[in-house]
C-alpha positions as MATLAB code, in Angstrom:
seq = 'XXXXXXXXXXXXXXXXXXXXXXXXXXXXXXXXXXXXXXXXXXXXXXXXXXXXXXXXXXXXXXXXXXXXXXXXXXXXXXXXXXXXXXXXXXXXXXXXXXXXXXXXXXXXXXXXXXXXXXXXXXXXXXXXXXXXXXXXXXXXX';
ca = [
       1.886   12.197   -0.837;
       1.897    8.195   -2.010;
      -1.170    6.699   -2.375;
      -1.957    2.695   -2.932;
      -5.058    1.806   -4.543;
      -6.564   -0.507   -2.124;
      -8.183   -2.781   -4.521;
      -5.379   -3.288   -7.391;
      -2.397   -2.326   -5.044;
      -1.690    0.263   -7.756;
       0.911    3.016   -6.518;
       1.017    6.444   -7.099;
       4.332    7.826   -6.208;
       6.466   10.797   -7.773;
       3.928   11.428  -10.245;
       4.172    7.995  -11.621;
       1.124    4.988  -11.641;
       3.054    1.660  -10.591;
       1.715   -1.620  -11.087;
       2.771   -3.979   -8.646;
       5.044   -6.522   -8.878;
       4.806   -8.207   -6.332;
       1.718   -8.335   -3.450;
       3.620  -11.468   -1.572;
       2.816  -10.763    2.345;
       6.205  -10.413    4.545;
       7.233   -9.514    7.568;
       9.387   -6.279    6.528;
      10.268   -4.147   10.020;
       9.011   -2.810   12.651;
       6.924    0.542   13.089;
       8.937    3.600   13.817;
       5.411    4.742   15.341;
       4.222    1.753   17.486;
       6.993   -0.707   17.359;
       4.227   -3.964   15.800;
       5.645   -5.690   12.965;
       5.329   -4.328    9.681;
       4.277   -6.478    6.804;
       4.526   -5.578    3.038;
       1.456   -5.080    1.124;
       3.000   -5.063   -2.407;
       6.069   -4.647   -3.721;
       6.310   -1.901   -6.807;
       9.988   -0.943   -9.170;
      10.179    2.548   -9.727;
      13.878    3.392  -11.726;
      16.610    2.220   -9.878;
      14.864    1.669   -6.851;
      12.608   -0.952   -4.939;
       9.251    0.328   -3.010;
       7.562   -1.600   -0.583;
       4.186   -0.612    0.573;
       3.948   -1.932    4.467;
       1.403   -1.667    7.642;
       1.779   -2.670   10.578;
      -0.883   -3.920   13.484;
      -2.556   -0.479   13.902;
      -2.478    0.174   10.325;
       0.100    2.539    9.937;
       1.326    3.086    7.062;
       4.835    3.211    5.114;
       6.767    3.460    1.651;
      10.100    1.636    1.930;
      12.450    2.769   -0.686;
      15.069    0.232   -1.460;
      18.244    0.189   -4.601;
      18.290   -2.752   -6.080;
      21.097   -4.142   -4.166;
      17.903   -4.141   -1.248;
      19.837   -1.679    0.813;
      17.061    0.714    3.035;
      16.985    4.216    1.562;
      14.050    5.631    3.511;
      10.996    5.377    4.785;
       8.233    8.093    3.315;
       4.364    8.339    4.292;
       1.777    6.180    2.569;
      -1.690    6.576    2.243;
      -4.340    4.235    1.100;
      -7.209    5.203   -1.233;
     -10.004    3.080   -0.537;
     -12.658    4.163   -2.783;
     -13.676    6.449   -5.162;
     -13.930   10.521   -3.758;
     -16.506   12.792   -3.930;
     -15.957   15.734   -5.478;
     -16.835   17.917   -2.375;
     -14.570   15.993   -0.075;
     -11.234   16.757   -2.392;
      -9.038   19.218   -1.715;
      -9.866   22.708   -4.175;
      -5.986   22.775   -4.941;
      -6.024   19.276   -6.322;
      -9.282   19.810   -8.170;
      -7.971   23.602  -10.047;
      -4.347   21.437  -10.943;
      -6.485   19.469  -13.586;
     -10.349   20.972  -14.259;
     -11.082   24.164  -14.903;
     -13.386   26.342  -12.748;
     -16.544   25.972  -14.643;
     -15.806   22.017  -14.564;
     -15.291   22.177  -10.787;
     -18.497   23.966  -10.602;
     -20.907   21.952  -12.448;
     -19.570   18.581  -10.718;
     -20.470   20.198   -7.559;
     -23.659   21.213   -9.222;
     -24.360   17.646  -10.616;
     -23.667   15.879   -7.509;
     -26.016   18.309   -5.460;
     -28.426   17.556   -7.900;
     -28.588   21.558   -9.352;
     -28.564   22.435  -12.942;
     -25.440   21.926  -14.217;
     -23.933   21.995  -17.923;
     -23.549   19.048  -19.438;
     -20.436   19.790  -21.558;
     -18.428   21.019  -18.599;
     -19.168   17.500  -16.841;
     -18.265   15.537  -19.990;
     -14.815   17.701  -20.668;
     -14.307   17.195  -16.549;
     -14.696   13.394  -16.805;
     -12.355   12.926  -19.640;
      -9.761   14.262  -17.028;
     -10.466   11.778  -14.494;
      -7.809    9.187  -15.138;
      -4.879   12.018  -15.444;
      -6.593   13.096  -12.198;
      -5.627   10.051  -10.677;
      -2.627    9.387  -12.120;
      -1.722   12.700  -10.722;
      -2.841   12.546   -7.067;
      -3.357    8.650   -6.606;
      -7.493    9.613   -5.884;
      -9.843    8.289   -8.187;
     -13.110   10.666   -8.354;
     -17.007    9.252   -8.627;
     -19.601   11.713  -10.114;
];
């Protein structure tokens, strides 16, 4: 799934952080879903290709993905992370692709307020920003 940092317009797509290069406000379509106007939230270069993050009205969401010549290659799904996420509210997939299970377990710990060890939550938060990088979330403990 693509994610766009709310805040910095950041995207996370294919594995890859993009900066924007672009945040200019357009009108870019219409919604396949509810036929409003789409307009572009930020534009982003990934390779040989344009991607425009868009909404429309009822804030749905899409990826445009453009060549350079600005001909449409497809639309994919978009999803916007707002704020950080709590470790309980992450998907346990997500969270065993980068920390290990005794990492896993002592952020739950810490953020329940149980004994935890400390180690495990330093090693875990060292892993935060490839966590992000990875899945477009950024994590609060």
């Amino acid at each position: 799934m693509n994610h766009l940092d709310k805040e910095r317009c950041v995207l996370f797509c294919d594995g890859k952080r993009l900066d924007p290069a672009s945040i200019q406000k357009n009108m870019v379509g219409f919604c396949s879903r509810c036929q409003a106007e789409m307009e572009s939230i930020a534009y982003h270069i990934c390779e040989q290709n344009w991607l425009v993050s868009a909404k429309c009205e009822r804030e749905h969401l899409v990826l445009m993905r453009y060549d350079m010549d600005w001909n449409w290659l497809g639309d994919e799904d978009l999803e916007i992370s707002a704020e950080a996420e709590s470790i309980p509210y992450l998907p346990r997939e997500k969270l065993e692709a980068v920390f290990t299970p005794a990492e896993i377990r002592d952020m739950l710990a810490y953020e329940r307020g149980q004994p935890y060890t400390r180690q495990n939550l330093y090693r875990a938060r060292a892993k935060f920003d490839r966590f992000e990088r990875l899945f477009g979330i950024k994590i609060k403990v």
